[in-house]
C-alpha positions as CSV (number, residue, x, y, z in Angstrom):
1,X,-27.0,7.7,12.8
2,X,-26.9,4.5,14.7
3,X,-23.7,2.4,14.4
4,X,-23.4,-0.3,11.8
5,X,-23.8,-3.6,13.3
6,X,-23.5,-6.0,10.4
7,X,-20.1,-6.9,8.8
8,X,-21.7,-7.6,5.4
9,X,-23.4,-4.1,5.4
10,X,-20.9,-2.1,6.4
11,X,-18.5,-4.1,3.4
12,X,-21.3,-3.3,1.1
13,X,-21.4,0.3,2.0
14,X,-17.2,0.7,1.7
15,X,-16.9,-1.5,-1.4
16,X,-19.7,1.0,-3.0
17,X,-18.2,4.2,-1.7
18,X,-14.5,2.4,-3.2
19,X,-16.4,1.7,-6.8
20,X,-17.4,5.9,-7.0
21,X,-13.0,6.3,-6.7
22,X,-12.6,6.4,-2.7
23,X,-9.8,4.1,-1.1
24,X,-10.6,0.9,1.1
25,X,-8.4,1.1,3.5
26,X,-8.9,4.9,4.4
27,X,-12.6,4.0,4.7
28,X,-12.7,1.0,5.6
29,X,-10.7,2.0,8.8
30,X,-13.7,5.4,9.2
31,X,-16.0,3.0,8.9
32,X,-14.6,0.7,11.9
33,X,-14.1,2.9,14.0
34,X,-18.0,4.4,13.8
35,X,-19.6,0.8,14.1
36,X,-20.3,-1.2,17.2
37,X,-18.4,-4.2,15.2
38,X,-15.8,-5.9,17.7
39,X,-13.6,-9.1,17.6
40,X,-15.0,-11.8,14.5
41,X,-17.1,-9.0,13.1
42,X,-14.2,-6.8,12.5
43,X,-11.9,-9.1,10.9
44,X,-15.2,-10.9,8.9
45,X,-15.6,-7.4,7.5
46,X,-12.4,-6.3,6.5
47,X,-12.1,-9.7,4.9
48,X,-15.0,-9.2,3.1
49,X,-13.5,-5.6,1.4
50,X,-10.6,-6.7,0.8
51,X,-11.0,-10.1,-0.2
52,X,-14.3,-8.6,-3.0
53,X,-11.8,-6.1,-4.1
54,X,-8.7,-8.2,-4.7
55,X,-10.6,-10.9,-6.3
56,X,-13.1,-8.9,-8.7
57,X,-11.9,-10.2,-12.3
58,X,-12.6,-13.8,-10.8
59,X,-15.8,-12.8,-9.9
60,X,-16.9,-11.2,-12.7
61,X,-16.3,-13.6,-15.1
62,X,-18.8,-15.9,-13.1
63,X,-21.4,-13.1,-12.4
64,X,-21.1,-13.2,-16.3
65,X,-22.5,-16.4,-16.8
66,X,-25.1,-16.3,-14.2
67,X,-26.5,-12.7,-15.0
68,X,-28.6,-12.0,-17.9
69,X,-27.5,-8.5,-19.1
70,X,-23.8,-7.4,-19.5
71,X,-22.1,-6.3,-16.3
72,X,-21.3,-3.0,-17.7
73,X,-25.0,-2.3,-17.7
74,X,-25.8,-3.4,-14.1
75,X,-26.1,-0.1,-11.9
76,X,-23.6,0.1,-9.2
77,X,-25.1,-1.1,-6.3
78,X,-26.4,-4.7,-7.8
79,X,-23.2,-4.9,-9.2
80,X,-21.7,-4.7,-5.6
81,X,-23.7,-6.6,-3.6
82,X,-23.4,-9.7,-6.0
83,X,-19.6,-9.5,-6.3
84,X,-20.0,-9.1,-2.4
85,X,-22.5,-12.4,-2.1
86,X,-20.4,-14.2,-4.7
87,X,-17.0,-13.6,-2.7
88,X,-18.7,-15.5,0.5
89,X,-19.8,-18.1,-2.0
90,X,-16.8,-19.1,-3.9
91,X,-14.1,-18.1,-0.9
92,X,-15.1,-18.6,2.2
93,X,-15.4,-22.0,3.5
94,X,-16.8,-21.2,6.6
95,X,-19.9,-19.5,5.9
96,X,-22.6,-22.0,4.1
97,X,-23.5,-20.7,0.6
98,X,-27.2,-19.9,2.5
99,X,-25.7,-17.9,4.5
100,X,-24.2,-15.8,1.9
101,X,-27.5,-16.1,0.0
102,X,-29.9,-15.1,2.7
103,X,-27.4,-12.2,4.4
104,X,-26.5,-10.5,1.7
105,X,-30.2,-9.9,0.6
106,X,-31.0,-8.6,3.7
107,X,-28.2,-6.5,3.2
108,X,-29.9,-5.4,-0.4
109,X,-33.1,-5.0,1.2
110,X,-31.5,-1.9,3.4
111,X,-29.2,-1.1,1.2
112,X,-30.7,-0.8,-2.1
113,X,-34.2,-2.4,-1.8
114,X,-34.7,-3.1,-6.0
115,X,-32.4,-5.4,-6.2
116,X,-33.1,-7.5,-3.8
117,X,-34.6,-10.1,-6.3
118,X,-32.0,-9.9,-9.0
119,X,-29.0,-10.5,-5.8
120,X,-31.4,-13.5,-4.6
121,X,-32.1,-15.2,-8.0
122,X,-29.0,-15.0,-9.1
123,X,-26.8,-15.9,-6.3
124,X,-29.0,-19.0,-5.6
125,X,-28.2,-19.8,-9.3
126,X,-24.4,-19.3,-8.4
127,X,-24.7,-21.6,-5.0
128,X,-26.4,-24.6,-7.1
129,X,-24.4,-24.3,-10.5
130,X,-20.9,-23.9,-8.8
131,X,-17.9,-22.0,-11.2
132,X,-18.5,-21.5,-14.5
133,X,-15.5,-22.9,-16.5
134,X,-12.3,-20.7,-16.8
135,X,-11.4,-19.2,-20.4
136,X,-9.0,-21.7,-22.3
137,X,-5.2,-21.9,-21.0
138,X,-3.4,-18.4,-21.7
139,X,-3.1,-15.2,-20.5
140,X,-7.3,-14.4,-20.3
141,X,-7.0,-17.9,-18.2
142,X,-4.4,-16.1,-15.9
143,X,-5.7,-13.2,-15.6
144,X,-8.8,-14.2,-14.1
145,X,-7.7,-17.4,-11.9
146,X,-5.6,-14.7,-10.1
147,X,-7.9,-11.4,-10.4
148,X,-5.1,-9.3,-11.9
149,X,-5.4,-7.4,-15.5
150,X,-3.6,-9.3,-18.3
151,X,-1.5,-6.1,-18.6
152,X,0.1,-6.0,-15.3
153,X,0.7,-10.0,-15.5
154,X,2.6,-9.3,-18.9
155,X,4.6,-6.5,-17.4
156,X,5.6,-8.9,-14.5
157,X,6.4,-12.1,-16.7
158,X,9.0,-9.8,-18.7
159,X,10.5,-8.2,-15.7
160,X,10.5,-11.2,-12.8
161,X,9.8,-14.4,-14.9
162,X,6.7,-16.6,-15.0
163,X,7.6,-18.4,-11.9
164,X,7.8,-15.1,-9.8
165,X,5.3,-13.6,-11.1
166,X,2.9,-16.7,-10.1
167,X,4.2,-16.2,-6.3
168,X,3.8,-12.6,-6.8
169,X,0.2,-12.8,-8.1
170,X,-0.7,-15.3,-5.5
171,X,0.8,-13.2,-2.8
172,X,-1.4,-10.1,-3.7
173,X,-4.3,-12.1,-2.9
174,X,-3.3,-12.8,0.5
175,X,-3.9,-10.4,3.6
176,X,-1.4,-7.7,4.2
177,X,-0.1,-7.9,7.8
178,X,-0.6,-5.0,9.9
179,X,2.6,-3.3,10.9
180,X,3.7,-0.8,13.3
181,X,6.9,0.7,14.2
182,X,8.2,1.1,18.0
183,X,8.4,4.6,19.4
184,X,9.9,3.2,22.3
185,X,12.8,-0.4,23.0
186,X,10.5,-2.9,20.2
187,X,11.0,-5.3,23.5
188,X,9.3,-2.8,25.4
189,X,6.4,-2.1,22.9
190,X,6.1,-5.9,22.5
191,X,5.8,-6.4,26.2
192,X,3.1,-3.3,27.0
193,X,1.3,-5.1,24.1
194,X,1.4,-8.9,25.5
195,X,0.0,-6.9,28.8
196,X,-3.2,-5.0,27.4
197,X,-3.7,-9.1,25.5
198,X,-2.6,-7.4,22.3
199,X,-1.1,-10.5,19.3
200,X,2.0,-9.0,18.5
201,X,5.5,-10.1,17.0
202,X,8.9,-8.6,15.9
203,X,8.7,-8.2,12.1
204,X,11.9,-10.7,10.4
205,X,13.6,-7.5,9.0
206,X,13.4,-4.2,10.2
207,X,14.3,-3.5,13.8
208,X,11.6,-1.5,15.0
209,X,8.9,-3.0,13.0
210,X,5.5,-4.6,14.5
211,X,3.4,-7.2,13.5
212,X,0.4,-6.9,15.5
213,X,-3.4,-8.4,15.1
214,X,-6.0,-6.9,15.7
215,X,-5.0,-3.0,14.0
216,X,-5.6,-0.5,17.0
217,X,-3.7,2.6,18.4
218,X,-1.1,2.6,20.5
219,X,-0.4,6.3,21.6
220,X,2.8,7.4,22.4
221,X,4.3,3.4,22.1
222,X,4.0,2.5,18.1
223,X,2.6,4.2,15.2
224,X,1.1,2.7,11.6
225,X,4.2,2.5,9.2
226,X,5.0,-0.7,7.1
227,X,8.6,-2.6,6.9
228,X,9.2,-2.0,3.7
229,X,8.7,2.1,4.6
230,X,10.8,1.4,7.7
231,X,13.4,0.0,5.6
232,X,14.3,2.7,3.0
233,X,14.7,5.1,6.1
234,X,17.1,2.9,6.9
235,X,18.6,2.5,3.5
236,X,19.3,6.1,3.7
237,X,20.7,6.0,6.8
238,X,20.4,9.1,8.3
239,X,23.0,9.9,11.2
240,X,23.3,12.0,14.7
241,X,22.7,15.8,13.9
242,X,22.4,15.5,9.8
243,X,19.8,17.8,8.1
244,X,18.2,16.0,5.9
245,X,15.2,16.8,3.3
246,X,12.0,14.5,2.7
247,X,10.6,15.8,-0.8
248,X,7.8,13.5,-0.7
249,X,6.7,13.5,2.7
250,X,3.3,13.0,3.3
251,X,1.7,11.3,4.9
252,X,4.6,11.9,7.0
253,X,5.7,8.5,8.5
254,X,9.2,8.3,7.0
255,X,9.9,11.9,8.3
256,X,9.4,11.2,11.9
257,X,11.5,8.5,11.4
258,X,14.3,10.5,10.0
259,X,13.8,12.8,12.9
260,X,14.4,10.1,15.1
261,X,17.3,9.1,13.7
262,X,18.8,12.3,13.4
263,X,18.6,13.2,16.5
264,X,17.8,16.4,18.7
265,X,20.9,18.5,17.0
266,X,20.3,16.9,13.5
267,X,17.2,18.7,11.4
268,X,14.6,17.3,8.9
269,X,12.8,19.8,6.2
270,X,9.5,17.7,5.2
271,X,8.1,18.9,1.8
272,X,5.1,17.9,0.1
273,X,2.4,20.2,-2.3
274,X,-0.6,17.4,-2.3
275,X,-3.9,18.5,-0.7
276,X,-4.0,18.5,3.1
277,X,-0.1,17.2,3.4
278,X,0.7,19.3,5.6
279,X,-1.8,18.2,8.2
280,X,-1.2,14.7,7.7
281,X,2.5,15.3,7.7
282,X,1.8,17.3,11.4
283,X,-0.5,14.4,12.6
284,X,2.4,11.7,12.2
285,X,5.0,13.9,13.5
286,X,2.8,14.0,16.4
287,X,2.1,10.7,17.1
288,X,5.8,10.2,16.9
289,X,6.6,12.8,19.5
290,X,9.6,14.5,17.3
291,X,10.0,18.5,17.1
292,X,12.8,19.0,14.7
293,X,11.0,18.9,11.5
294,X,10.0,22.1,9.3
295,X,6.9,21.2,7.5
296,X,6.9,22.8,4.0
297,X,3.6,22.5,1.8
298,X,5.5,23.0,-1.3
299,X,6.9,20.5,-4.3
300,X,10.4,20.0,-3.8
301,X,10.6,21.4,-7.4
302,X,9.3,25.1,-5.7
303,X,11.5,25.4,-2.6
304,X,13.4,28.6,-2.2
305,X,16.9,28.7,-2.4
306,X,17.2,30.2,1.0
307,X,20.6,28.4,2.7
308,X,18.2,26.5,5.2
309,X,16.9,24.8,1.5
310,X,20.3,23.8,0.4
311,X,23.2,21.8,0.7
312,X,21.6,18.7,3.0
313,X,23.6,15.5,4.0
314,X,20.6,13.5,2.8
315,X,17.5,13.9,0.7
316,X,14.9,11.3,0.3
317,X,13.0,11.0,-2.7
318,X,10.0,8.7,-1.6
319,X,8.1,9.3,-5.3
320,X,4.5,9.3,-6.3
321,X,4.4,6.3,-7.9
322,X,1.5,3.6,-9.4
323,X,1.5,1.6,-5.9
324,X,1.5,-1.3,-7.6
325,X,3.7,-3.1,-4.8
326,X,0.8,-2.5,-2.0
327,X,-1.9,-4.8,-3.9
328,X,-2.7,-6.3,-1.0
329,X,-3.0,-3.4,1.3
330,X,-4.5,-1.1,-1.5
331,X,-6.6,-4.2,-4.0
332,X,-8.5,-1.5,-5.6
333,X,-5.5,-0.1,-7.5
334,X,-5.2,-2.8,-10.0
335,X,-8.1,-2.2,-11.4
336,X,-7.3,1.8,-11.7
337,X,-3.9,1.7,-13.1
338,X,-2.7,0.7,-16.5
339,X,0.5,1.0,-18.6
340,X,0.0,4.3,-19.6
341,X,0.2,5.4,-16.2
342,X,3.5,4.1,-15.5
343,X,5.1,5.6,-18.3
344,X,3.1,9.3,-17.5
345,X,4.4,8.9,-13.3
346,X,7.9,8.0,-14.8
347,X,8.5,11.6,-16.4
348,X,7.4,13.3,-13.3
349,X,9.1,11.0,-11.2
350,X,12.7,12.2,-13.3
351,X,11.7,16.1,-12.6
352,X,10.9,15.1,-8.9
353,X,14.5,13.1,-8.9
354,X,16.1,16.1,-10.5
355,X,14.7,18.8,-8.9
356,X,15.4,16.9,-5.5
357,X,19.4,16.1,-6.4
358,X,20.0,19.9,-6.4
359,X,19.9,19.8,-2.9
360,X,22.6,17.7,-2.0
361,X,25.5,18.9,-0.6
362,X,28.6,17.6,-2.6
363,X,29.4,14.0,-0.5
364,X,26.1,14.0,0.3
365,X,23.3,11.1,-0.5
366,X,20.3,10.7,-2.4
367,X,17.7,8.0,-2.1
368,X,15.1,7.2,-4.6
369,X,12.2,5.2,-3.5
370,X,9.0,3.8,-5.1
371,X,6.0,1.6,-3.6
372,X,5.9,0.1,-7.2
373,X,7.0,-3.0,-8.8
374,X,7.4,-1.7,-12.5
375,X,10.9,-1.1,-13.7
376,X,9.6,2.2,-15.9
377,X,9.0,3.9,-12.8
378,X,12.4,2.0,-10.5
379,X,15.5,1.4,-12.5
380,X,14.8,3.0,-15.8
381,X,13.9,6.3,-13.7
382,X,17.4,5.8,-11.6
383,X,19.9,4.8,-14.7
384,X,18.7,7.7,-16.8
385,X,18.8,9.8,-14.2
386,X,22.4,8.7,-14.1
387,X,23.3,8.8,-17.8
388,X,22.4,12.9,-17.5
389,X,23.9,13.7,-14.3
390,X,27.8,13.1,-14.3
391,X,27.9,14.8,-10.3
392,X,25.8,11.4,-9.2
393,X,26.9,8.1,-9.1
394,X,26.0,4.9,-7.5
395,X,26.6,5.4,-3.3
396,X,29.4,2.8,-2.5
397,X,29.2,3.3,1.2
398,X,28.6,-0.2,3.3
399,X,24.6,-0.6,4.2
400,X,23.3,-1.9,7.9
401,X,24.1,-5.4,7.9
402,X,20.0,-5.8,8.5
403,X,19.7,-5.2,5.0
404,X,21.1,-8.1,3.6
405,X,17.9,-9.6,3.1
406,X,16.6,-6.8,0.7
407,X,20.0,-5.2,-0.8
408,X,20.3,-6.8,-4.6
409,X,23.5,-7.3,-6.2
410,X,23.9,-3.3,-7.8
411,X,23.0,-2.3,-4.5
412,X,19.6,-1.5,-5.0
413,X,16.7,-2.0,-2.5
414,X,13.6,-4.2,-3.4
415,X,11.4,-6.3,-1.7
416,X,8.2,-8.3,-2.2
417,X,5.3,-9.8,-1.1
418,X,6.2,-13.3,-1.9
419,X,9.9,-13.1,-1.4
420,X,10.2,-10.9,2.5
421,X,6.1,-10.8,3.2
422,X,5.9,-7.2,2.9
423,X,5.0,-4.3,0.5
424,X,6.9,-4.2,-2.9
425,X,9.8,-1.6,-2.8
426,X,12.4,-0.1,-4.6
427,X,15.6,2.2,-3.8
428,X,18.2,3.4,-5.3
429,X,21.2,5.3,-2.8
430,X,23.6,7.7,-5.1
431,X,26.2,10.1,-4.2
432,X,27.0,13.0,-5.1
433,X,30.8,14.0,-6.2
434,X,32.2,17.2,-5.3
């Protein structure tokens, strides 16, 4: 198969793939890698996924007004290519509405070759009518002036406030930096990258973190890992020669970490049961160059009881959660989620949490840790946990200083897109008595 050499047809063929339940970023990246796309193309591309993905309820409601027949009754791939053509249109400044006319038709005439009249008629119709008018002030108004569900917004409002919940929605519109975290010095990644004529800068927080454009590999001198994810490692501060457990460890990046941290005579158990952890788990620890991790493909909730299983200075708890603080890396999951999934993620996040405090040694710590910014699933999940387990209570011990930025008043990690530029998190550290 030859490689793809137009941006707008390879975003048509991830943005269809991501419609059918795949992720954009996992393919997106596949798909990169197999082109011939370089430089302008690249980034025009990746805009083009994201960008259509985070802004699809804005888009929509004008594809409603210009189509003749409901949306939910448009087959997949006109439905796509418009939202594709319309993004271009309405958001990007730089490429003439023409452009976006005439290129994404040729893309339908490859692509998907019947509807290559309906994309042209009625994209032309959105480059000479401009916007249709938004729904009357409220939360419909809201919802599609910044492309997230009304639910989600509501959630937000109660928990943060309207005026942080406006900087949070217009943050998860905005492109996610790409971060990486230093296997070697961070001054001595940062000057290897300025050499090969790699853009790259310290991250503000974390003190190995990478901010680097364009997204490449680095072998054996930095590896993919976010700040945030940087940062609970470092909330649970794992010391020289501590064994510590990771019961949620794919796809591995927070266990090399650990490893790293603990040291040669320190040893890190990483567990996790999802399909294909295990080689994901291997991959990182690889990249990372560690060797004193144990990779178990089990749920934390089926370890043995064997002594090597028990009693560790540490055990992170890095949940499956909703993901609803990565909007900007993963758009796609805002349209996937709704409330009832909190609530259903909060009940097996408490069994995780439960299962996983049984390993502790007494005096030992416990971090729990979400990529979600819903309290059902952060704090509600913590203080209950707290309310039924008398041997637990809130870890007292001083944090890095580093952490300032991101440590709230109860001593609870979180950040956020708007407020620290990176992925939403939460953490809890606890102790346990004994």
């Amino acid at each position: 198969m030859p490689a793809v050499t137009d941006p707008r047809a390879l975003a048509y063929s991830v943005l269809f793939d991501v419609e059918k339940g795949s992720f954009a970023d996992a393919l997106l990246g596949r798909a990169l890698e197999r082109s011939s796309l370089a430089g302008a193309d690249r980034d025009l591309a990746t805009m083009l996924v994201y960008g259509t993905l985070a802004r699809r309820l804005t888009l929509d409601h004008a594809l409603a007004e210009y189509c003749n027949r409901p949306l939910g009754k448009m087959d997949l791939p006109a439905l796509t290519l418009l939202r594709l053509g319309l993004f271009q249109i309405v958001f990007l400044d730089r490429v003439p509405d023409y452009a976006a006319v005439g290129s994404t038709v040729a893309v339908a005439k490859q692509a998907a070759p019947w509807t290559a009249s309906l994309v042209n008629a009625v994209l032309r119709r959105a480059a000479r009518e401009g916007q249709p008018p938004l729904p009357p002030p409220g939360p419909q108004r809201l919802a599609v002036e910044t492309s997230h569900p009304p639910w989600l917004i509501k959630m937000w409002q109660s928990e943060l406030g309207e005026q942080e919940t406006a900087l949070l929605l217009a943050a998860d519109n905005e492109p996610a930096p790409t971060v990486y975290r230093a296997l070697v010095a961070r001054e001595e990644a940062l000057a290897r990258m300025a050499e090969d004529g790699v853009q790259a800068s310290a991250a503000d927080v974390a003190p190995d973190a990478i901010v680097v454009r364009p997204a490449r590999r680095f072998p054996g001198l930095a590896m993919a890992q976010g700040e945030a994810s940087q940062l609970v490692v470092r909330y649970l501060a794992p010391a020289a020669g501590e064994r510590v457990l990771d019961a949620c460890a794919a796809p591995g990046g927070k266990a090399a970490y650990i490893a790293r941290m603990v040291g040669p005579d320190g040893k890190v158990v990483a567990s996790d049961a999802a399909h294909g952890s295990g080689r994901r788990i291997r991959g990182a620890l690889a990249a990372a160059g560690v060797d004193n991790v144990t990779v178990m493909e089990s749920a934390v909730e089926e370890l043995g009881s064997e002594p090597t299983l028990r009693d560790f200075d540490a055990v992170l708890v890095d949940a499956p959660c909703s993901g609803l603080g990565t909007l900007r890396q993963h758009p796609e999951i805002r349209w996937r989620r709704g409330p009832a999934d909190t609530i259903e993620l909060a009940e097996r996040q408490r069994r995780i949490l439960e299962a996983a405090a049984d390993r502790v040694r007494p005096g030992g710590r416990l971090v729990y840790a979400t990529c979600t910014i819903a309290r059902v699933e952060n704090d509600d999940v913590v203080d209950g946990f707290l309310d039924n387990r008398a041997d637990f209570t809130p870890d007292d011990a001083e944090f890095e200083p580093l952490l300032a930025p991101v440590i709230d008043t109860d001593g609870r990690m979180r950040t956020f897109p708007h407020r620290h530029g990176m992925d939403g998190f939460f953490a809890a550290r606890l102790k346990r008595l004994g």
